[in-house]
VOLOKOL-864889 format. One record per residue (C-alpha): residue number from 1; residue in three letters; chain; x, y, z. Coordinates in steps of 0.1 Angstrom, whole numbers, plus 5000, padded with zeros to 4 digits. Layout:
% residues N
{NUM ALA A {X Y Z}}
...
//
This chain:
% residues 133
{1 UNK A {5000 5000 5000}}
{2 UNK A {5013 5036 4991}}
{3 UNK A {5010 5065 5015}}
{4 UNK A {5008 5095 4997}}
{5 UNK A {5021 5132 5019}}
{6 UNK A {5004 5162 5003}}
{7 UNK A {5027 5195 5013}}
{8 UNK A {5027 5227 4997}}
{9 UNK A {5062 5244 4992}}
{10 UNK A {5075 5279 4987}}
{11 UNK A {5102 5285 4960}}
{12 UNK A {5125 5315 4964}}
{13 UNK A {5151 5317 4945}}
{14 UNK A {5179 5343 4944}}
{15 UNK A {5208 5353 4923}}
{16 UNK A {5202 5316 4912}}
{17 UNK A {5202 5304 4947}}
{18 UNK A {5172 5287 4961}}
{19 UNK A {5159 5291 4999}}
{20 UNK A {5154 5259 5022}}
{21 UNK A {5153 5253 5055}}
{22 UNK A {5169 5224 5077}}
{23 UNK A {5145 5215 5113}}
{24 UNK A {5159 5211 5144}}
{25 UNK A {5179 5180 5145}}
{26 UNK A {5176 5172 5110}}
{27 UNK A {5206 5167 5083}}
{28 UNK A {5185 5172 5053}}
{29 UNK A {5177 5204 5036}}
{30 UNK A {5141 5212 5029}}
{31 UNK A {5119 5237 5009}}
{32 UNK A {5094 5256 5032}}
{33 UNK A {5061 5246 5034}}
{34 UNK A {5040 5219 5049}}
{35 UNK A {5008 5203 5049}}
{36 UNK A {4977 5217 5049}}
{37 UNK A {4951 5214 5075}}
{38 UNK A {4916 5202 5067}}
{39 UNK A {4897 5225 5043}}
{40 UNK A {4930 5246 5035}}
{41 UNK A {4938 5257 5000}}
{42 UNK A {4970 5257 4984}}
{43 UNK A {4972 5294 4990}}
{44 UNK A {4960 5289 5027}}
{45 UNK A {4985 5267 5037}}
{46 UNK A {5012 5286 5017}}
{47 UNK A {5004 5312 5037}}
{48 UNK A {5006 5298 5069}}
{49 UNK A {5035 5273 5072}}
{50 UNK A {5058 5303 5055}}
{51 UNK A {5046 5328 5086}}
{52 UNK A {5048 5296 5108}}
{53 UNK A {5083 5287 5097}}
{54 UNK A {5102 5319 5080}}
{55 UNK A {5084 5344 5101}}
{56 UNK A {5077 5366 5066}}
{57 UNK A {5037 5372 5053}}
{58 UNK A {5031 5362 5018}}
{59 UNK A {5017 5381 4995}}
{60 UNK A {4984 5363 4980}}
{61 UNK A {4985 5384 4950}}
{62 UNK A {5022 5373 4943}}
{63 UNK A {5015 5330 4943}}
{64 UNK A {5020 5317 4911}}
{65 UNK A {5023 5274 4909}}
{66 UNK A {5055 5263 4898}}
{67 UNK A {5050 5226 4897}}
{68 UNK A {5037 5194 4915}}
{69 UNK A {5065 5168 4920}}
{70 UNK A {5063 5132 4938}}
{71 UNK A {5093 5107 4954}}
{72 UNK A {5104 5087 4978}}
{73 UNK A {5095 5105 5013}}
{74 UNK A {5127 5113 5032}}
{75 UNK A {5132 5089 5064}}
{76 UNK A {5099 5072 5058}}
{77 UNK A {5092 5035 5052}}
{78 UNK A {5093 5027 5016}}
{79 UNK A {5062 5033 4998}}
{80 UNK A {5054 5064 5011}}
{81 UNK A {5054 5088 4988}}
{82 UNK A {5056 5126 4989}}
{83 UNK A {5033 5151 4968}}
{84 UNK A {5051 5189 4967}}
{85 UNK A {5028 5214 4948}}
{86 UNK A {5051 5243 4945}}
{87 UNK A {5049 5282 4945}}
{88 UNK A {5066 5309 4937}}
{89 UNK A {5057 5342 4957}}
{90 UNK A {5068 5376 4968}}
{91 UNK A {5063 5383 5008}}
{92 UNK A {5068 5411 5032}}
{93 UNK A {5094 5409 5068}}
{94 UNK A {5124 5392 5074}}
{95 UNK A {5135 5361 5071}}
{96 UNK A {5137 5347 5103}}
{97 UNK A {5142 5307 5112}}
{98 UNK A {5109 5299 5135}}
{99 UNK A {5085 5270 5149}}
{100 UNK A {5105 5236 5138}}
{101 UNK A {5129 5249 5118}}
{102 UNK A {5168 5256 5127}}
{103 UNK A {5184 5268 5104}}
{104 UNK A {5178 5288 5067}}
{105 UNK A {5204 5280 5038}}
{106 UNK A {5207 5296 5005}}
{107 UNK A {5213 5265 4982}}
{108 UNK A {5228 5259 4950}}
{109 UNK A {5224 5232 4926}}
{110 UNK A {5263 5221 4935}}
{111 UNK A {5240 5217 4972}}
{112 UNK A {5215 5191 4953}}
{113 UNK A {5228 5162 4974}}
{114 UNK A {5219 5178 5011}}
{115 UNK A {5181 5180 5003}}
{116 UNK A {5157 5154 5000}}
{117 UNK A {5144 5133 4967}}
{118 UNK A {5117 5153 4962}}
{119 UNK A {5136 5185 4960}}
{120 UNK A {5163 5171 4942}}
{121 UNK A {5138 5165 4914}}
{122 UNK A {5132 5204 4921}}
{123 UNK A {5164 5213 4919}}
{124 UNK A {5170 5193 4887}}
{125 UNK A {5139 5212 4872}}
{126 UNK A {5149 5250 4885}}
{127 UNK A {5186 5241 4865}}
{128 UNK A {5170 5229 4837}}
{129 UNK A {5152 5265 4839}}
{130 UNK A {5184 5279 4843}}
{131 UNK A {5172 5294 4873}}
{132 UNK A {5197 5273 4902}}
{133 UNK A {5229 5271 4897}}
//
């Protein structure tokens, strides 16, 4: 039997560098996001996990979808899968690490292998774009 995780993600990129985040006693790189809560929209929970975990406000106006992407899930049994529907958006504040999340990293595609499969296929997408490098 499969077990899917649905999360939404933010993609920020930068002078071809993308934003992730690392949570507290984690190894692996991350992009932020999460899951959504019962009755959310993708906008809704976009929202919310990027106050909850970067401490900046999103600007609804700004989301634009980037792409939907599925692996293996990272530290999960196998056959559980991983859904990322992700965004691209403008926000307001400053980024500032919050909730589960320790650290913030500007990553580069040479950073591919510190994040997990499902944002490695990201990462190999945003390059192909010419957007990470």
């Amino acid at each position: 039997m499969t077990t899917l995780i649905d999360k939404i993600a933010l993609v920020h990129i930068v002078e071809g560098r993308v934003l992730a985040a690392r949570s507290t006693g984690k190894d692996t790189y991350y992009l932020p996001g999460g899951k959504r809560e019962p009755g959310e929209t993708d906008e809704e929970t976009l929202v919310r996990e990027i106050e909850e975990e970067l401490s900046v406000q999103i600007k609804p106006e700004t989301i634009s979808p980037l792409g939907t992407f599925e692996a293996g899930a990272h530290g999960k049994a196998e056959g559980v899968t991983v859904r990322m529907t992700c965004y691209t958006a403008e926000f307001e504040g400053e980024l500032a690490a919050a909730s589960e999340i320790e650290e913030l990293a500007w990553l580069t595609y040479s950073d591919r292998d510190r994040v997990s499969a499902v944002s490695q296929l990201i990462f190999d997408k945003l390059h192909e774009l010419k957007q990470l490098f």
